[in-house]
N, C-alpha and C positions, 0 to 999 in steps of 0.2 A: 790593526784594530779589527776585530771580528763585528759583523754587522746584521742582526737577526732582521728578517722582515715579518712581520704578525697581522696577515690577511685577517678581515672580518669585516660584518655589518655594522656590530658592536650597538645596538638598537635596542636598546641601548647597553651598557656595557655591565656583565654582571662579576657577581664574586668569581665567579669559575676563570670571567676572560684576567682579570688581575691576577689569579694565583698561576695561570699559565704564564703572565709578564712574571712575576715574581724569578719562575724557573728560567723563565727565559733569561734574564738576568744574570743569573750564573754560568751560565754559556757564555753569554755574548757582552762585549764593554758596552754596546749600545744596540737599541731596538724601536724598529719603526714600528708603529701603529700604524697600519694601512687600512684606511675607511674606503670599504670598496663603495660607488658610488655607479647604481645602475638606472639610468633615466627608464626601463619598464616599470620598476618596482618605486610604490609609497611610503619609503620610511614613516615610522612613528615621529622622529627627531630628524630635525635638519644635522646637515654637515657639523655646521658648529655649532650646532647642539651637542651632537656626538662627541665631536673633540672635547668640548668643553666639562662634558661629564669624565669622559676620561682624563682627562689634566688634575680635574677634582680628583678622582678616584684613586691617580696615583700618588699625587700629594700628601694623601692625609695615609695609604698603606705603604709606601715607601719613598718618606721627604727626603731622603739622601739624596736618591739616582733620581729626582727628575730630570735633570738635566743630562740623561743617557737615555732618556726617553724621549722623540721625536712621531707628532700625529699629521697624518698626512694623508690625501686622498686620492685614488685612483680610480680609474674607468676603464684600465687596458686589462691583456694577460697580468698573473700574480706574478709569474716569471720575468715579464719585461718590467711591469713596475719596480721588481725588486732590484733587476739588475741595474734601473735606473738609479734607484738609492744606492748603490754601492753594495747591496747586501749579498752576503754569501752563504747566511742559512734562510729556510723557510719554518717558521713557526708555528705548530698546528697541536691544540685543546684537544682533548676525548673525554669526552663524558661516560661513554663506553663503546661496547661488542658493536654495536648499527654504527657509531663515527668513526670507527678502523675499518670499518671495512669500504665504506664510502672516502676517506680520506689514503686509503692504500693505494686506490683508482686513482686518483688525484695526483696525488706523490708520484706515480707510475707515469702519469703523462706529464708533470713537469720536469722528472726527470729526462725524460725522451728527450723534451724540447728544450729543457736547459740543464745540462750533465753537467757545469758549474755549482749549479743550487743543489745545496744539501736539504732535507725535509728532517727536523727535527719533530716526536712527538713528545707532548707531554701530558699528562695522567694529570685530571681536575685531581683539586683536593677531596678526599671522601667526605661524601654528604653537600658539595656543592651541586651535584647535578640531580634533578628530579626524583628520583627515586633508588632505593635501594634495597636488595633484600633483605631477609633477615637471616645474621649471622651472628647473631649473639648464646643461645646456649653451649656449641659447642665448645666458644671460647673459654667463657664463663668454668665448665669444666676444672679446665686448666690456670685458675683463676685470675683471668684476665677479665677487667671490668669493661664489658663493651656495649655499655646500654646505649649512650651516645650515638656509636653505628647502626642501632636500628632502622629500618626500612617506617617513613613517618618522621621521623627526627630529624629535624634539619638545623645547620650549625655550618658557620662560615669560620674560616682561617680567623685563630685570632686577632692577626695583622688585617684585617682586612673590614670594613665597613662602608658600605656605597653609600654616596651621598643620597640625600633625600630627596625625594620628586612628590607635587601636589601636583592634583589635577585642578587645573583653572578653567574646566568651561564641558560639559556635557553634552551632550545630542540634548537635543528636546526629545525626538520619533528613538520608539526602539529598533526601528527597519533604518535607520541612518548608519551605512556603514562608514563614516567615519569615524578615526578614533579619536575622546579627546586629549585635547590639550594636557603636555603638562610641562611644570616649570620647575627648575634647581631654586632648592633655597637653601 
C-alpha cells in the first residue's frame, strides 16, 4: 500500500489544500494529513480545530475515501514524521512560480536527509490560488470560452465546498492583535 504524507499548517484548510488531497489520492491508497504543530507560532484554530475542519472538508468533497484519509499532528522533521507514518511519498501544493521554487529547496533537503521519501508536486486547481493573470483573449481567438480564467474571477472545484466558519467574538481595540474567534457550523 503506497502511503502519501501531506505536511501543512492547514489554518485553516482551504479549497487549494483539498484539491491537492484530491490528486493525491490517485497516487496514493492512503494519505496522511500532517498538522505541523510549532509551539513559537499562534495558530488561528486549535489542533482540533484544524483536524476537525478537515474531516468536514473531506466528507462532504470526497465521502468515499474518508476512510483513506488519516489527520495527525507533528512537531519533528517532515521526513521523520513521515517515516514514522509508514509513508513513502511527500505531498506538496503550488499555487505557483514563488512555491516551486521555495519547495524545490525543501524537496532538495529532504531528499539529502531521507533518499527513501519521494516529494510529489501538485498544481492547485486554476483559480484556487489568489490571483491570476489575464489569459483570456488569446484563447477566445481560437474559440475557447475562457472568461471563468480571468485574473478577479474566482471559482472552486466543482467537488469542493469548505465548510462554513462564523466569527463568534471580536476585539473590542482595533490595536488588539488578536484574532477573533471563530466557529464550524
Amino acid at each position: 500500500m503506497t502511503t502519501a504524507f501531506y505536511p501543512g499548517s492547514f489554518d485553516p484548510i482551504t479549497n487549494g489544500h483539498v484539491d491537492v488531497l484530491v490528486q493525491a489520492l490517485n497516487v496514493a491508497e492512503k494519505v496522511i494529513v500532517a498538522i505541523g504543530i510549532h509551539p513559537g507560532k499562534a495558530p488561528l484554530f486549535s489542533f482540533e480545530e484544524r483536524a476537525e475542519l478537515i474531516r468536514r472538508s473531506l466528507a462532504q468533497a470526497l465521502p468515499g475515501k474518508t476512510g483513506d484519509i488519516t489527520v495527525v499532528a507533528f512537531d519533528n522533521l517532515v521526513v521523520d514524521a513521515a517515516r514514522t507514518h509508514g509513508a513513502t511519498l511527500l505531498i506538496r501544493g503550488l499555487r505557483d512560480g514563488t512555491d516551486l521554487d521555495y519547495e524545490m529547496q525543501m524537496a532538495g533537503m529532504n531528499r539529502t536527509m531521507a533518499p527513501d521519501l519521494q516529494t510529489i508536486f501538485f498544481a492547485g486547481g486554476y483559480g484556487l490560488a489568489a490571483h491570476y493573470r489575464h489569459i483570456g483573449p488569446p484563447d477566445r481567438r481560437h474559440g475557447r470560452r475562457c472568461q471563468r480564467f480571468r485574473a478577479g474571477r474566482r471559482f472552486a472545484s466543482p467537488h469542493i465546498q469548505a465548510p462554513k466558519l462564523v466569527r463568534t467574538k471580536t476585539s473590542k481595540r482595533k490595536d488588539q492583535a488578536e484574532p477573533a474567534a471563530m466557529e464550524l457550523i
